[in-house]
N, CA, C and O of each residue as an XYZ file, in Angstrom:
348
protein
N      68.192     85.857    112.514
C      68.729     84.573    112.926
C      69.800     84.754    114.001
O      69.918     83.864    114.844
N      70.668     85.935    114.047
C      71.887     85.910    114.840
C      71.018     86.452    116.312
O      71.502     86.314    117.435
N      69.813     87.009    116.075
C      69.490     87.635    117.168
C      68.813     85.967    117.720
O      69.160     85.414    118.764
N      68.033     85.535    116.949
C      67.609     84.530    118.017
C      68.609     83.197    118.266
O      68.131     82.210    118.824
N      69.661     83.203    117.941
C      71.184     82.720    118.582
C      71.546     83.142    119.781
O      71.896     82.392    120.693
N      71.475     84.496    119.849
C      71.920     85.587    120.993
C      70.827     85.024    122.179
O      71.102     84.515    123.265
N      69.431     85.309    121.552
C      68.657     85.285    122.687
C      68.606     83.569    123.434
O      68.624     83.419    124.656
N      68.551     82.536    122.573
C      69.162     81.639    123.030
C      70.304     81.316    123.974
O      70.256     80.885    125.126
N      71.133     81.564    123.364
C      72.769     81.537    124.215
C      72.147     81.863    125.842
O      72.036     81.199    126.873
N      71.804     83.352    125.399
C      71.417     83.782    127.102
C      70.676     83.584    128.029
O      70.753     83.949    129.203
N      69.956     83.009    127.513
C      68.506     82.139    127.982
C      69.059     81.072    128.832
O      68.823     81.051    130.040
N      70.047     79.867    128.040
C      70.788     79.080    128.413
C      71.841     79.500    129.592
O      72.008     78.911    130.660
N      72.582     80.806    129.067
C      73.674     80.948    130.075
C      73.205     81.236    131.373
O      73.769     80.884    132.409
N      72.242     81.834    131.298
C      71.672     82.313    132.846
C      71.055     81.066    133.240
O      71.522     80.646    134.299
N      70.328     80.477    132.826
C      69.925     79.273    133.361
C      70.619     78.346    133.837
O      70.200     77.393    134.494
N      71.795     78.591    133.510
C      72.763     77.345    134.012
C      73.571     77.940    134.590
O      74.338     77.063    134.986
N      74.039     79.142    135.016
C      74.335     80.011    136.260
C      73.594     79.988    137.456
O      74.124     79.774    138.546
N      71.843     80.295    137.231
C      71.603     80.241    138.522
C      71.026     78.924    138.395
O      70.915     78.541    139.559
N      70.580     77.982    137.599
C      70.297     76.977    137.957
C      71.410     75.788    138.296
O      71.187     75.172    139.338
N      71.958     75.605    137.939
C      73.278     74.875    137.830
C      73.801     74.598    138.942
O      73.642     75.432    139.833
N      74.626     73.287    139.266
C      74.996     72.241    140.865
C      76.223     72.609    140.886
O      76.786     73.554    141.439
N      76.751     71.390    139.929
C      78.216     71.040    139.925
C      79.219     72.070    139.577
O      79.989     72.787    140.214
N      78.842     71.826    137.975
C      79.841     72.550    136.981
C      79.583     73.722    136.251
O      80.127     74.004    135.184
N      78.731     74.414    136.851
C      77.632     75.732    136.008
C      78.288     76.946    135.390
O      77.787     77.827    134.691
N      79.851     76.741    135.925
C      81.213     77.977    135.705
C      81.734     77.123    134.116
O      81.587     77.640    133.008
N      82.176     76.126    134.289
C      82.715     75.628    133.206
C      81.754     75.766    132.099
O      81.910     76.690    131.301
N      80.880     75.029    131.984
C      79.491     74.707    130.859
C      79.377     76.019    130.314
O      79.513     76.205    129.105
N      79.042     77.301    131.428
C      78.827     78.559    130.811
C      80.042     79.082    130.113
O      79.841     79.501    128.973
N      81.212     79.136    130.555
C      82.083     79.804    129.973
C      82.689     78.658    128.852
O      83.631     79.099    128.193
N      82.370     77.554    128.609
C      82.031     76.708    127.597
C      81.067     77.264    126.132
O      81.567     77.440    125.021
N      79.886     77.431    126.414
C      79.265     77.859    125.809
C      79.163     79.272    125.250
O      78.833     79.498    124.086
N      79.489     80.290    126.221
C      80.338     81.430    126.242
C      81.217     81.693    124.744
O      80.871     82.393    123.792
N      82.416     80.903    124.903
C      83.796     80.490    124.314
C      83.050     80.256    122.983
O      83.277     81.072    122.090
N      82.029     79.058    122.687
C      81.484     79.016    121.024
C      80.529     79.522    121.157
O      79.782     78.551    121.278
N      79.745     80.621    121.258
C      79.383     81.751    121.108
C      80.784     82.901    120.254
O      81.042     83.200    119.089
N      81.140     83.104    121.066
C      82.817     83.652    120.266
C      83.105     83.576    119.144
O      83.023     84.293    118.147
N      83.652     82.103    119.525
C      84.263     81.223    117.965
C      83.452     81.352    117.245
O      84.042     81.643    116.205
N      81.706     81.328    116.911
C      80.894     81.164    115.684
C      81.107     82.900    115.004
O      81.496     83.294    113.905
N      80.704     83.533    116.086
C      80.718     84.601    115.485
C      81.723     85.830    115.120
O      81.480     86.940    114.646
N      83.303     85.035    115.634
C      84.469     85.377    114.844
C      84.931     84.348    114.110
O      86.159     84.257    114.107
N      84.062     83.168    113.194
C      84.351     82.734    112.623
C      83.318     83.682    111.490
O      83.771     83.780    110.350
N      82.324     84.187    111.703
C      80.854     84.916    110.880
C      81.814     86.262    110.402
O      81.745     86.699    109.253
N      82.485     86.703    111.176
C      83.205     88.339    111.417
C      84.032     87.803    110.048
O      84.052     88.458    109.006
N      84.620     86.682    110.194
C      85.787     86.257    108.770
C      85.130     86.025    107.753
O      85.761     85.655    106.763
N      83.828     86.148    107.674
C      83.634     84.841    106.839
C      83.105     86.458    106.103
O      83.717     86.568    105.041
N      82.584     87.161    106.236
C      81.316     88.670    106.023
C      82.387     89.758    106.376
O      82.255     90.508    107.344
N      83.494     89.791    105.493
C      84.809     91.321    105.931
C      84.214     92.390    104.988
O      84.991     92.879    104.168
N      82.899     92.823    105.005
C      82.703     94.237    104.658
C      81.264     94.472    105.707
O      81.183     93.698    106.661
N      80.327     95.354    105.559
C      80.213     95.845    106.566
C      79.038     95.425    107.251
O      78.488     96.241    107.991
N      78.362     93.790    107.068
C      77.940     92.862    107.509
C      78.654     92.248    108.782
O      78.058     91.920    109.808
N      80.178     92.126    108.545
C      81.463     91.710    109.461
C      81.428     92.528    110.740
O      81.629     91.985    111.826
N      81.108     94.171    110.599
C      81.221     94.869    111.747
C      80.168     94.625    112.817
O      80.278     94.785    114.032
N      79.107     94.197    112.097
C      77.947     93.788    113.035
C      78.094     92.930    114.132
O      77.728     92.987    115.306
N      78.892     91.902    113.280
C      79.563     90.165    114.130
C      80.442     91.188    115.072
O      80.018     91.525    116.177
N      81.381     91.538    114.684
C      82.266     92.288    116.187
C      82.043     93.180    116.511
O      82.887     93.802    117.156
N      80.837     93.709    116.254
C      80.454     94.627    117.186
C      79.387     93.431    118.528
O      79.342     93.750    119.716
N      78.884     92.541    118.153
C      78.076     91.616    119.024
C      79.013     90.702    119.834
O      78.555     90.237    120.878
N      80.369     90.367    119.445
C      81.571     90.192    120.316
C      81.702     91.219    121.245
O      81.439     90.861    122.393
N      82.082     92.582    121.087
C      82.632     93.247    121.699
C      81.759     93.643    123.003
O      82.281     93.552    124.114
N      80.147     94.177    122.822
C      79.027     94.488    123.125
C      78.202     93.367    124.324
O      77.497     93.733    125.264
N      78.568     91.855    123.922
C      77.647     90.774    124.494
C      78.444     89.829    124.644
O      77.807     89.280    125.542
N      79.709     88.890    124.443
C      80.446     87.679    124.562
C      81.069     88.498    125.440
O      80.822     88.148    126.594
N      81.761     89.424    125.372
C      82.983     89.649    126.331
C      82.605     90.106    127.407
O      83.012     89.549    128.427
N      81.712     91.257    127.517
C      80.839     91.280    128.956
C      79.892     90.425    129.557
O      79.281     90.702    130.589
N      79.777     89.413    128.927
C      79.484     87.818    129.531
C      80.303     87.428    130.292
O      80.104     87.162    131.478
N      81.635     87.321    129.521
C      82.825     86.454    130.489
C      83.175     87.404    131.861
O      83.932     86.948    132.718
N      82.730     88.398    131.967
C      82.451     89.297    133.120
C      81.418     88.479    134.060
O      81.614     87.639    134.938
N      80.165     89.092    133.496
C      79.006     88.057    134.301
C      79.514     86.751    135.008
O      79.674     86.662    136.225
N      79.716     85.885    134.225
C      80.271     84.702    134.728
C      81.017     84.774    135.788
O      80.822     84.134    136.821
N      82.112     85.733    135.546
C      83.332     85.735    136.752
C      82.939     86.184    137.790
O      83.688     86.058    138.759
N      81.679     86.845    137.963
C      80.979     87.809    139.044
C      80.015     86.669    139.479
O      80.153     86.479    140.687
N      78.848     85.629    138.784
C      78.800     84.167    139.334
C      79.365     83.739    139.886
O      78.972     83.023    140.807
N      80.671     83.971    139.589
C      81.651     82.227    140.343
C      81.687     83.450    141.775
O      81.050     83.324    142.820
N      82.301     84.201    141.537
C      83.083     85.297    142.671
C      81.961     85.128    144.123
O      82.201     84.801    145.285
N      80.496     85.570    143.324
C      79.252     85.315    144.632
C      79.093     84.034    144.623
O      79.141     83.596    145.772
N      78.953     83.364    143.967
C      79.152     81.661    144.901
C      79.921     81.061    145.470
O      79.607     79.988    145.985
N      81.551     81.722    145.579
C      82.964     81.286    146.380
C      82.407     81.525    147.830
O      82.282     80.812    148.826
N      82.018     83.330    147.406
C      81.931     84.008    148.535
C      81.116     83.630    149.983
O      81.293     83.711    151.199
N      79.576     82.916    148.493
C      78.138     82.434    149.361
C      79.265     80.951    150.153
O      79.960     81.160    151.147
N      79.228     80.148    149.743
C      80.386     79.204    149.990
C      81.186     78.940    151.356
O      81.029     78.094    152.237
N      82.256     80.159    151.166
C      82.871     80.255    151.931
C      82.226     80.312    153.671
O      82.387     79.610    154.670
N      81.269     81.829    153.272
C      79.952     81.776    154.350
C      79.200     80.691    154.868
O      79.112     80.619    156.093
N      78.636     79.827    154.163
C      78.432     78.772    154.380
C      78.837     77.659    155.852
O      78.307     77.079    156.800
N      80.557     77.975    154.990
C      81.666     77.116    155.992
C      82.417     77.535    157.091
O      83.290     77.036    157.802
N      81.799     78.639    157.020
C      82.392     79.445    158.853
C      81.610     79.266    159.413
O      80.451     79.161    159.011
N      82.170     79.132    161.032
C      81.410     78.489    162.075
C      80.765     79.327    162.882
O      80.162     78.825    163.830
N      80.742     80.614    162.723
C      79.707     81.747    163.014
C      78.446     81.352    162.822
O      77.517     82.137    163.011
């Protein structure tokens, strides 16, 4: 079940990275964020060695997400910026 959560989430997050107009930074790192929260709320809830699994899938996949993301926004400032020079 946690795996097809995971595979969900990411399915979604990338899709709304590269598909995404407006707000595709917020929404993801939205969704991102409760991704987190569920599964350091799972990490509290399972403190023997069910629990290590949950933060080990924090440590492993949420947090090098919020990487990804920041590397999204960073190449779309960049694409952006390019865009708006008159070269």
């Amino acid at each position: 079940m946690t795996t097809l959560i995971l595979v969900l989430f990411t399915a979604a997050l990338i899709g709304v990275l590269i598909f995404g107009k407006k707000h595709e930074m917020l929404i993801a790192n939205s969704m991102n964020a409760m991704l987190l929260i569920g599964l350091a709320i799972a990490f509290g809830l399972h403190m023997n060695s069910n629990g290590v699994f949950y933060l080990t899938l924090v440590c492993y996949f949420v947090i090098p997400m919020f990487g990804v993301i920041a590397l999204f926004g960073a190449m779309k400032k960049g694409q952006a910026k390019k865009q708006d020079s008159p070269v």
